[in-house]
C-alpha positions as CSV (number, residue, x, y, z in Angstrom):
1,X,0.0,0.0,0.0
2,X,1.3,3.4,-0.9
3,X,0.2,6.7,1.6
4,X,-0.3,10.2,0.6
5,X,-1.3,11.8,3.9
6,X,-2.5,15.4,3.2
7,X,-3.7,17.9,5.4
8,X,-6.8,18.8,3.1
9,X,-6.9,16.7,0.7
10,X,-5.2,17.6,-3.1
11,X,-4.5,21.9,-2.7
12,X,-1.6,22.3,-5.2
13,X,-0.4,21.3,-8.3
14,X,2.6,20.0,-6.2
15,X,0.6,17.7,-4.3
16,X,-1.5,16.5,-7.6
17,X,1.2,15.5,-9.3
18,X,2.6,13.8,-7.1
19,X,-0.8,11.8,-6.3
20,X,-0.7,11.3,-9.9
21,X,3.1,9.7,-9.7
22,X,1.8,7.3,-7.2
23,X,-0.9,6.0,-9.0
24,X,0.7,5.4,-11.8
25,X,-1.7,7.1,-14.8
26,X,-3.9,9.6,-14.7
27,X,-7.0,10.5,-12.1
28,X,-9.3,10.0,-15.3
29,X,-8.0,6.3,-15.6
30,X,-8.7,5.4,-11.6
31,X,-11.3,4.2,-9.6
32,X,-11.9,5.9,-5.9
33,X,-13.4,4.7,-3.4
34,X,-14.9,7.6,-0.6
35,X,-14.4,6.8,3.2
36,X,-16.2,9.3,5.3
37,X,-16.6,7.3,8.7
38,X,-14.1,9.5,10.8
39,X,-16.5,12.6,10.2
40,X,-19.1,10.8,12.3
41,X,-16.7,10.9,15.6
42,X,-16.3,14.3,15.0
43,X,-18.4,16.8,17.1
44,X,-18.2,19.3,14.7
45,X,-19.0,17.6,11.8
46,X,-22.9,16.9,10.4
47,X,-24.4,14.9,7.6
48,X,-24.2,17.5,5.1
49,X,-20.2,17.6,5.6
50,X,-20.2,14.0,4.8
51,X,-22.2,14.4,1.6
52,X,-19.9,17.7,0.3
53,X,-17.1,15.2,0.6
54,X,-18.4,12.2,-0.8
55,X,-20.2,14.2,-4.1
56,X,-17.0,16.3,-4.5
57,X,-18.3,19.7,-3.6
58,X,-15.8,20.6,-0.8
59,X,-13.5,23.1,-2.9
60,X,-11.5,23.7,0.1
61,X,-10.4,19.7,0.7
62,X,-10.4,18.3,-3.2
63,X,-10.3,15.1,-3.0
64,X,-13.6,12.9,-5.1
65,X,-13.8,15.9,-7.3
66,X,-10.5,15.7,-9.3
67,X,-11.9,13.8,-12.2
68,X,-11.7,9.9,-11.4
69,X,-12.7,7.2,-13.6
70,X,-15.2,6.0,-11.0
71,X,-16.1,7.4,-7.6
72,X,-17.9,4.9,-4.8
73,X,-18.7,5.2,-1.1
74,X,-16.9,2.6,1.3
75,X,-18.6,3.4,4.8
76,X,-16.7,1.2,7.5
77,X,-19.2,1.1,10.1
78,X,-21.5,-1.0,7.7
79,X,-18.6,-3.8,6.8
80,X,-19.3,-5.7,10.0
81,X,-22.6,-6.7,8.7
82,X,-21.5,-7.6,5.2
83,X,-19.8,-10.8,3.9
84,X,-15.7,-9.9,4.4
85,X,-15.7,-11.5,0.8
86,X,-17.8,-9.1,-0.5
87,X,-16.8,-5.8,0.3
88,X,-13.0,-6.8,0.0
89,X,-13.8,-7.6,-3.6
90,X,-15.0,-3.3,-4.0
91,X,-11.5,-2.9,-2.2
92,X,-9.4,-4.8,-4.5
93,X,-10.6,-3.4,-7.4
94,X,-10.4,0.5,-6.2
95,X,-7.0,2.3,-7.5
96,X,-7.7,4.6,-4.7
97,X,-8.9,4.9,-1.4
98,X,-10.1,8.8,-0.4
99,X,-10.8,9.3,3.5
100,X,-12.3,12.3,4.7
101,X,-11.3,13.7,7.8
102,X,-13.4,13.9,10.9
103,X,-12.1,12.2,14.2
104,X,-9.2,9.8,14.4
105,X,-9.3,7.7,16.6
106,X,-13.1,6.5,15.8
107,X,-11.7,6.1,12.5
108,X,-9.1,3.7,13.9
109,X,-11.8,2.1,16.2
110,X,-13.7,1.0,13.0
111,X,-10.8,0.0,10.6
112,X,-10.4,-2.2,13.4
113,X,-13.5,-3.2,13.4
114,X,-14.1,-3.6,9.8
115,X,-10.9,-5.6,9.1
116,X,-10.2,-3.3,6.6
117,X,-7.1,-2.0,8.9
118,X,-5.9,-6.2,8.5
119,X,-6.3,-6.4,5.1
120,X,-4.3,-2.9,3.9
121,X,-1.1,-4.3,3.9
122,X,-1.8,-6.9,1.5
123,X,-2.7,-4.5,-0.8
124,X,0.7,-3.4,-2.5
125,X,-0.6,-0.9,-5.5
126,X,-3.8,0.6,-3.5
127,X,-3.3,4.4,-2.6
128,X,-4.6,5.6,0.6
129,X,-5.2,9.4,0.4
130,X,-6.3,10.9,3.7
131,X,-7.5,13.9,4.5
132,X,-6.6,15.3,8.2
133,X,-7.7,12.1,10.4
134,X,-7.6,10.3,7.5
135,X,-4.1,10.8,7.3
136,X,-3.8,10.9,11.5
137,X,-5.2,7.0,12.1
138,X,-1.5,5.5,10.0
139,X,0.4,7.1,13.2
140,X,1.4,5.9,16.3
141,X,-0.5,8.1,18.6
142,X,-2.6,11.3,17.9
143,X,-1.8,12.8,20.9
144,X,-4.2,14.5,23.7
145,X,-4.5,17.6,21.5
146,X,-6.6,15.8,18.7
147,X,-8.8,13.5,21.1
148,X,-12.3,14.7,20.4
149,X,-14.0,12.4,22.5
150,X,-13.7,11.5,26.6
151,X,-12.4,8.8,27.2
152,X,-12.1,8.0,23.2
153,X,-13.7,5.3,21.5
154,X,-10.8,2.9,21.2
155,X,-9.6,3.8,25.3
156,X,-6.3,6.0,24.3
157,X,-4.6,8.2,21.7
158,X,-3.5,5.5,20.0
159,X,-4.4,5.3,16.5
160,X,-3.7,2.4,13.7
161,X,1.0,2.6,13.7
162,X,0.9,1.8,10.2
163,X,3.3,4.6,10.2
164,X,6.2,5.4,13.0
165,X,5.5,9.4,12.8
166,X,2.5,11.3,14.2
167,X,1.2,14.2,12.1
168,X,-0.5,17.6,13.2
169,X,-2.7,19.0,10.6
170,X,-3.8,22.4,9.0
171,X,-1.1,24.2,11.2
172,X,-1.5,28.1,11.2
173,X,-5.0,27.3,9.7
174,X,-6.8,30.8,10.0
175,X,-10.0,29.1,11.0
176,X,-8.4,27.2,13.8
177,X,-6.6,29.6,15.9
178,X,-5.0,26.8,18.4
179,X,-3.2,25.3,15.3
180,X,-0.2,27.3,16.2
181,X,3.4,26.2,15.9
182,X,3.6,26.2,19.5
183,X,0.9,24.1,20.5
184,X,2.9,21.7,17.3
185,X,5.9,21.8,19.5
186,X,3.9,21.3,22.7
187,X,1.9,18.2,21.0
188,X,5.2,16.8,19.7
189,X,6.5,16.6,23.2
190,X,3.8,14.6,24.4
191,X,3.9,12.5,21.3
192,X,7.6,12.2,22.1
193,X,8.7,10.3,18.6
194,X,8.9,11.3,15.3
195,X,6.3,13.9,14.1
196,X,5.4,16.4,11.3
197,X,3.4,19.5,11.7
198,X,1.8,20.4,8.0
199,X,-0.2,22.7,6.6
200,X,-2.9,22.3,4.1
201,X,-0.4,22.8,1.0
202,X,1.8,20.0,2.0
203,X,1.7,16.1,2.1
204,X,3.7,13.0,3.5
205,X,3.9,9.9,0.9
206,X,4.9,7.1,2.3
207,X,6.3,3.8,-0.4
208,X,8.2,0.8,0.5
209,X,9.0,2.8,4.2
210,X,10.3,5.6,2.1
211,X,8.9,9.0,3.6
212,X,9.1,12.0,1.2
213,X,7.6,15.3,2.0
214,X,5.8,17.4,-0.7
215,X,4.8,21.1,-0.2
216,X,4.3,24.6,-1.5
217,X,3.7,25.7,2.0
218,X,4.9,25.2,5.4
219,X,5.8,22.1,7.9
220,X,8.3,21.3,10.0
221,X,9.4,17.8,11.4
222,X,10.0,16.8,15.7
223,X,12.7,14.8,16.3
224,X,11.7,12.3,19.3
């Protein structure tokens, strides 16, 4: 499996072409599949947010609106019920996997769940894109700062460690004023291994172990 952890989702010709290196062809030629479970841990987050990212009409996180061949809707909390055989069939044939952001660690909680978080490694030329918590749940931990719930879903900050580095999204975001460098540098303490902070023109892809950071903005990586 091949990551390309954003912040919000595909903001730069930067970070679309290299989306486009990892798949391999162009958008036009891939099929998505649309993960918006980790919006429905989020307090913040409603219904409608869910369908703005699913029906590509968030211009401010593209992500199912770039022009694939295909676009379907993967919800994890309905897996459970559904022959594994099945929906891991939908999986297998996707080019691309797009998660929307939302909470974290209830995304973790139902990868679990789902199995799907068992069967990702298998999957060598599948693309996870992930947008905020999408990209979060591959870390370690998310630390304190991002737990939306108390006590979280799955008991602790500790989200899926396909990944060794934690990331902190949309830093300096004008709409959230905690997203400061500061609180980065305070969160990276307490996450006390490697981190990035990003902002919403940069990504992290991840091949084969290989981390590579992309940007036309700003980030900075924690040391542990």
């Amino acid at each position: 499996m091949k990551l390309f952890l954003t912040s919000a989702g595909i903001k730069n010709p930067s970070i679309r072409n290299a989306l486009i290196d990892l798949l391999g062809r162009p958008i036009a030629e891939c099929n998505a599949l649309c993960i918006p479970t980790a919006g429905h841990g989020h307090p913040m987050m409603t219904p409608a947010h869910s369908w703005r990212f699913v029906s590509g009409q968030e211009p401010q996180c593209p992500m199912a609106e770039l022009g694939w061949k295909s676009v379907g809707l993967l919800e994890l909390t309905a897996l459970p019920t559904i022959p594994r055989e099945r929906w891991t069939s939908w999986v297998r044939a996707a080019d691309v996997l797009l998660v929307n952001g939302g909470d974290a660690l209830y995304l973790a909680h139902w990868m679990r769940q789902s199995e799907l978080a068992e069967l990702l490694p298998s999957l060598e030329q599948l693309v996870w894109v992930g947008l905020s918590a999408g990209s979060m749940v591959m870390a370690p931990r998310v630390g304190d700062f991002f737990v939306e719930s108390k006590p979280p879903i799955t008991g602790d900050d500790r989200a899926l460690g396909l990944v060794d580095f934690s990331i902190f999204p949309h830093l300096a975001h004008p709409d959230l004023p905690h997203n400061t460098l500061a609180n980065a540098q305070r969160w990276a303490a307490d996450i006390a291994g490697p981190a990035y902070a990003i902002d919403d023109d940069t990504a992290i892809q991840v091949v084969d172990g290989a981390v590579e950071v992309v940007s036309e903005g700003t980030w900075k990586f924690f040391a542990p």
